[in-house]
C-alpha positions in Angstrom: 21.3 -1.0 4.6 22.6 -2.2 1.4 22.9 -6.8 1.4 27.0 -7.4 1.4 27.2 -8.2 -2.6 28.7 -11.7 -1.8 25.4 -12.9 0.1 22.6 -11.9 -1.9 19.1 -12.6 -0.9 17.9 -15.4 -2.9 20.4 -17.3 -1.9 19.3 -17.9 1.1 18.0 -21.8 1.7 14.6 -21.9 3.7 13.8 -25.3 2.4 13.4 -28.2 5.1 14.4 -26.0 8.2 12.4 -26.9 11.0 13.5 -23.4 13.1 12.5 -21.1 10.1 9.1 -23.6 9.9 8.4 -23.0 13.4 9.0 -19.3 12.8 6.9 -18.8 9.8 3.9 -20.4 10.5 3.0 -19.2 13.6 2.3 -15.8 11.5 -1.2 -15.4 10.4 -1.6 -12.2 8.1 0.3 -12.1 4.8 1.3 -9.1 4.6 3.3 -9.3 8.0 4.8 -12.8 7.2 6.9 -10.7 4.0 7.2 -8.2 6.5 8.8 -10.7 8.9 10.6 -12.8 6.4 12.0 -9.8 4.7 13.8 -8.8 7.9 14.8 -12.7 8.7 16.8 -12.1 5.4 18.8 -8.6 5.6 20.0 -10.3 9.3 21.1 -13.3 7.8 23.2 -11.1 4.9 24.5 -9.0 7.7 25.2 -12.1 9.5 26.9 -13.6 6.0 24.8 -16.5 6.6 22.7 -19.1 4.0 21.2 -21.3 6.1 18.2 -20.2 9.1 19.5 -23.2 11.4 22.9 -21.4 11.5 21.1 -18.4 13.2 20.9 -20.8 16.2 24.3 -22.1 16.2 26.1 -19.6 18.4 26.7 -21.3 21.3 24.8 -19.6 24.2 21.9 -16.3 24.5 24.8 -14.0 24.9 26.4 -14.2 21.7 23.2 -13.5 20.1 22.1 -10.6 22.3 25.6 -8.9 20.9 24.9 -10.0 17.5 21.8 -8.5 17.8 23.4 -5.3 19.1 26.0 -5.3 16.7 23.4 -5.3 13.8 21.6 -2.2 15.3 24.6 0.0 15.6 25.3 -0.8 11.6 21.5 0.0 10.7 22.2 3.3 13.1 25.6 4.0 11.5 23.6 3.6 7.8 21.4 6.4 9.1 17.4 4.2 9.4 15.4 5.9 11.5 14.9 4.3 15.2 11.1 3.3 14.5 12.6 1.5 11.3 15.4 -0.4 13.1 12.6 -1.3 15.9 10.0 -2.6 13.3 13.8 -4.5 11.6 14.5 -6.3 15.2 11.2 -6.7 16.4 10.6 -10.1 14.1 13.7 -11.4 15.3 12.9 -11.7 18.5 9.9 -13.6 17.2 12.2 -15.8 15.0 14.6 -16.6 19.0 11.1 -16.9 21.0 9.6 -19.4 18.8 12.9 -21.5 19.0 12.9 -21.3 22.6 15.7 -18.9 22.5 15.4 -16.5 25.5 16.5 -13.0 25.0 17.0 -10.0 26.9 14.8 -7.7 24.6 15.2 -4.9 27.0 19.5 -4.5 26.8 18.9 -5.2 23.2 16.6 -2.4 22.4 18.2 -0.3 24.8 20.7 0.3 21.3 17.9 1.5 19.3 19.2 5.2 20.5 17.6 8.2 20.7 13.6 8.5 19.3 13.7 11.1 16.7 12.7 11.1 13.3 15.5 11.4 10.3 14.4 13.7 8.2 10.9 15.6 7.5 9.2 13.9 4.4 6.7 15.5 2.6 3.4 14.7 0.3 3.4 14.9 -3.3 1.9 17.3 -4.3 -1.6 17.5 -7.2 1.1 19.1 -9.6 3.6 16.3 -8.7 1.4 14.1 -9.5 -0.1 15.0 -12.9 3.4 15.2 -13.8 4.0 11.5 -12.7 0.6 10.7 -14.6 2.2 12.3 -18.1 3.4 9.7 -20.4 3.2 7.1 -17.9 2.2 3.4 -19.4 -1.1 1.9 -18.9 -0.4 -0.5 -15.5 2.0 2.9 -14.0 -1.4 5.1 -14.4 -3.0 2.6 -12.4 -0.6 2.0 -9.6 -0.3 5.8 -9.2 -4.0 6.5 -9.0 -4.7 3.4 -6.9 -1.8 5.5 -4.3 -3.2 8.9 -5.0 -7.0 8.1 -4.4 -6.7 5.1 -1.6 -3.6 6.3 0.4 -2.8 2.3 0.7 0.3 0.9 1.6 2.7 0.0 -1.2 3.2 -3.1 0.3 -0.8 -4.1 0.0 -1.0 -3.5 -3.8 1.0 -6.8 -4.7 -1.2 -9.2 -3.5 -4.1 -7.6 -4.6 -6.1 -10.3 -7.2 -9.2 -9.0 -9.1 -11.4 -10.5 -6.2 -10.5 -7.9 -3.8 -11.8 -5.3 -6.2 -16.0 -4.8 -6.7 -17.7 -1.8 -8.5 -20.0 -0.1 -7.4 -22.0 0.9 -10.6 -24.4 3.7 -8.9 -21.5 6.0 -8.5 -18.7 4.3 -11.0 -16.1 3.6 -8.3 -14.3 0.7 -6.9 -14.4 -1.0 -3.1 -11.2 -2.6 -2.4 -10.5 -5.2 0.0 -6.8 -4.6 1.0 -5.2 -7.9 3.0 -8.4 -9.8 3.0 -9.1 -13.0 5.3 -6.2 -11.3 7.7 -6.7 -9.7 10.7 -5.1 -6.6 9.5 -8.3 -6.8 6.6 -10.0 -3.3 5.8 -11.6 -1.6 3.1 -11.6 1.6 1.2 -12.7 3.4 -2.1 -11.0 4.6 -5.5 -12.1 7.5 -6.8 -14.0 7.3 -10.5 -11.0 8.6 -12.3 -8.9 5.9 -10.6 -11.6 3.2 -11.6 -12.1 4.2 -15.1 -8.7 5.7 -16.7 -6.4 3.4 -14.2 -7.9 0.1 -13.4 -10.8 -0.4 -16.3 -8.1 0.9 -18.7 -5.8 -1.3 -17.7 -7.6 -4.6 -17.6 -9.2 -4.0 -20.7 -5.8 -4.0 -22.3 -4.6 -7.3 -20.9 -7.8 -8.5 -22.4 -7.1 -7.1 -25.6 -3.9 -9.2 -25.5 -5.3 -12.4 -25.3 -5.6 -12.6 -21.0 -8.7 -14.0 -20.4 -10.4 -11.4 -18.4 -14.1 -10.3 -18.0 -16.2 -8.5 -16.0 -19.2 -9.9 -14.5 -22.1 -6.9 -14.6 -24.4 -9.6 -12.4 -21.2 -9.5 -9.6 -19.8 -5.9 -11.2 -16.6 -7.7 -10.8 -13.9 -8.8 -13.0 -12.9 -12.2 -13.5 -11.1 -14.5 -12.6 -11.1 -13.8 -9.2 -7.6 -15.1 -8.4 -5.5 -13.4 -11.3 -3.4 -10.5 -9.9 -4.1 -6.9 -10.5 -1.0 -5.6 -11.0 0.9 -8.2 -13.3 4.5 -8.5 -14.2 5.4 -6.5 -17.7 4.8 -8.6 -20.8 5.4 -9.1 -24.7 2.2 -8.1 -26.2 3.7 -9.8 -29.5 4.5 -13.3 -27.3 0.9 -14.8 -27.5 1.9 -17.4 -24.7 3.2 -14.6 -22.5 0.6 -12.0 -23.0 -2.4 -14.9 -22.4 -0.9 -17.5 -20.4 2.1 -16.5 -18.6 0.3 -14.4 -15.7 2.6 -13.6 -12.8 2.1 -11.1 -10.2 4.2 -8.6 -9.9 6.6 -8.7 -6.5 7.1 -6.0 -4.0 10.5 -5.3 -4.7 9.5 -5.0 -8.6 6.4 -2.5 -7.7 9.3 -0.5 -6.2 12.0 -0.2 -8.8 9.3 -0.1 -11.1 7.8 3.6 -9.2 11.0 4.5 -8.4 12.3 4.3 -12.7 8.9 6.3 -13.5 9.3 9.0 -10.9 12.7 9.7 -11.9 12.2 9.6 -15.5 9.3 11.8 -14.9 12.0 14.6 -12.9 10.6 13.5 -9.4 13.1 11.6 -7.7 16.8 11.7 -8.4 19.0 9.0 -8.7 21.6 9.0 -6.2 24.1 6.5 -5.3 25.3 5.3 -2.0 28.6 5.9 -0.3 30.8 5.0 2.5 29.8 7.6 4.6 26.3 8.0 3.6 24.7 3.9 3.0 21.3 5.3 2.8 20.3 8.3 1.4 17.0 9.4 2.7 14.7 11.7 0.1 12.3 14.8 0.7 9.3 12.9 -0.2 9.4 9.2 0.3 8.5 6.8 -2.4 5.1 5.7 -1.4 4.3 7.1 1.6 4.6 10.3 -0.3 1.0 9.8 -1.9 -0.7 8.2 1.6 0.3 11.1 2.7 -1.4 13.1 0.2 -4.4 11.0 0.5 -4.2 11.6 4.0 -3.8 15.6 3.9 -6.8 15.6 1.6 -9.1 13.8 4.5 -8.4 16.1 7.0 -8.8 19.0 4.4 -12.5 17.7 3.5 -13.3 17.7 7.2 -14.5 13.5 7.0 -15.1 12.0 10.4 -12.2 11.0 12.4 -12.5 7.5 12.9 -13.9 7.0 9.1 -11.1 8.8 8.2 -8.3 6.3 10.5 -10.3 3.5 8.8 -10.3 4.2 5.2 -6.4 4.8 6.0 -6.0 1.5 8.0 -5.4 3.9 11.3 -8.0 1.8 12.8 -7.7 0.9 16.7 -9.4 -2.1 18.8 -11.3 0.9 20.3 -12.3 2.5 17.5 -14.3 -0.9 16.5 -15.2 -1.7 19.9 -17.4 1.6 20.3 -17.6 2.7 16.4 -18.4 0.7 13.7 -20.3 3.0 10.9 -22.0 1.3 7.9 -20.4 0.7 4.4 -22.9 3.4 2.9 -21.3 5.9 5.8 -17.7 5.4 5.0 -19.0 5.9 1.4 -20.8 9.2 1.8 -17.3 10.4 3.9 -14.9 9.4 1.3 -17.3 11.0 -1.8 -16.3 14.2 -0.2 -12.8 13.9 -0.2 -13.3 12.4 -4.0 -13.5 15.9 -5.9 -10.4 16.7 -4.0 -8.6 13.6 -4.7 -9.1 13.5 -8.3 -5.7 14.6 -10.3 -7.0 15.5 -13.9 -8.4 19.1 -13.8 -10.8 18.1 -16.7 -12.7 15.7 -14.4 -12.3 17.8 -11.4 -14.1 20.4 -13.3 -16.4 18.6 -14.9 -16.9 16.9 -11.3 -17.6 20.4 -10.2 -20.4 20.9 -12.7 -21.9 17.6 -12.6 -22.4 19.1 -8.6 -23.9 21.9 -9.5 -26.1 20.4 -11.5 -27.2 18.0 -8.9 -27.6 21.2 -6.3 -29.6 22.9 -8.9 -31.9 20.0 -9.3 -32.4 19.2 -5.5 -33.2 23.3 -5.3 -35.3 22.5 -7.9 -37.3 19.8 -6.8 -37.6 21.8 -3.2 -38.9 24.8 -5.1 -42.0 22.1 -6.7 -42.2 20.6 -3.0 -43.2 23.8 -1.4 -45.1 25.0 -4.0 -47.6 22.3 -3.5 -47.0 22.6 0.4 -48.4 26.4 0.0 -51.2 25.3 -3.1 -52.5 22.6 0.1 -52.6 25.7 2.9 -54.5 27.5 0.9 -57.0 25.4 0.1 -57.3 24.6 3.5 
């Protein structure tokens, strides 16, 4: 649902407001305080509000049940999915609870309609996505391989910093650390193309502007640890920009960024809102499109199921409680998704032969093994 064009977002005033304090800090991950904030902000437009203390300034819990209800028929009428409007609502109940608000949750959600999905989106496809890769800039190449070979959430590429990432030099790949020091924290792996022609590309061209950027071979990390991975665009020409001016790019930016490329690229059309239609849903979403991918490409290499819901942050209590399989065993899983997940055919083939090779050698080396089991036997 599009913000009313008189109330925009940034216009909003969270400075000194003890309810949106209260609200906000009782949220420990990161990623779900943007989460929660973000949806704090499209009810306060819908609302035509600028200030959080006003969202407590309707008289009694009644009002704000039906303002509540009022706000989910207009997300229904714009055509978001139910699970969408739930996750929209949810943090405003958090927002009434931790004001000592008391809602009935049950009448309100009773609104939320019928549980079915929208529409049917897809995966990208390999094709789609060499065609994405073609003539993208250096930072797009990365952000579409870090999607195509992680299967991360969108939202956990921002906050990414070069900390999160460490190289692991016997097989040329990356560990990354999505949402670290949160409880929603997990790991997974890039593939070597994704490590070498997206993110050592790219780095190694913000150093050749003037960033200050190196990589540590003692650590096989890059450093600073603390300066973003994905970085707003800049003037290469503007020596103070290109070096100094280092600022990370924003969610909303990441988005409109992907969304330009893919439809420059013939992937995505650009189509306008109307009246009757607010939000125009697409075959293929965004960014889900590639975890989707990323996910299809698991199940086709047969890796272990719970691996498998951990490297695509699936994970459950349960799963940890009763599985928790060693760094070097969510490694050996992903490798065999790797060949599979690569997007240029060049180093899929060459992939290919380097495995062969690697079969012919073990065959090899069982061939000299047994040839001195039999040489023992018979001279025994």
């Amino acid at each position: 649902m599009t913000a009313p064009s008189h109330v925009q977002f940034s216009s909003i005033n969270f400075a000194k407001s003890t309810p949106y304090d209260i609200f906000v800090n009782a949220i420990r991950s990161p990623a779900t305080k943007v989460a929660y904030v973000g949806s704090l902000k499209r009810y306060m437009n819908h609302l035509k509000l600028t200030e959080v203390d006003q969202l407590l300034n309707f008289g009694n819990s009644k009002i704000i049940e039906a303002q509540l209800i009022d706000y989910i028929m207009s997300l229904r009428q714009a055509g978001i999915a139910y699970s969408t409007i739930k996750h929209l609502v949810a943090p405003l109940f958090t927002f009434y609870t931790r004001n000592d608000v008391i809602l009935n949750r049950k009448k309100v959600f009773d609104y939320l309609g019928e549980i079915r999905r929208a529409i049917k989106d897809g995966a990208y496809t390999l094709e789609q996505i060499q065609t994405a890769l073609q003539n993208a800039d250096q930072r797009m190449k990365m952000i579409i391989l870090l999607l195509a070979s992680t299967g991360a959430r969108v939202g956990a590429l921002p906050g990414l910093t070069l900390g999160n990432l460490q190289k692991l030099p016997d097989y040329g790949l990356y560990k990354i650390i999505f949402y670290e020091g949160s409880n929603s924290e997990y790991y997974t792996f890039t593939t070597r193309e994704c490590a070498q022609a997206g993110i050592d590309n790219y780095l190694l061209y913000r150093k050749r502007c003037g960033e200050k950027l190196a990589f540590d071979p003692n650590l096989n990390r890059w450093t600073p640890g603390d300066a973003p991975l994905i970085r707003l665009s800049f003037d290469m020409n503007d020596p103070f920009q290109a070096s100094r001016q280092v600022i990370p790019i924003r969610l909303q930016g990441l988005r409109q960024a992907l969304t330009s490329h893919l439809i420059k690229c013939g992937l995505r059309q650009q189509e306008h809102p109307t009246e009757r239609a607010k939000r125009i849903r697409k075959p293929i979403s965004l960014s889900k499109g590639f975890r989707k991918f990323v996910i299809g490409i698991f199940i086709q290499a047969n890796l272990n199921h719970e691996i498998r819901e951990l490297l695509s942050d699936h994970a459950t209590q349960l799963d940890q409680s009763y599985f928790r399989p060693t760094e070097k065993q969510v490694l050996e899983e992903y490798l065999k998704a790797e060949p599979y997940l690569t997007i240029s055919n060049e180093l899929r083939l060459q992939e290919q032969v380097d495995q062969v090779r690697v079969n012919k050698n073990e065959m090899e080396e069982f061939r000299q093994e047994l040839a001195k089991l039999k040489e023992l036997l018979f001279k025994g």
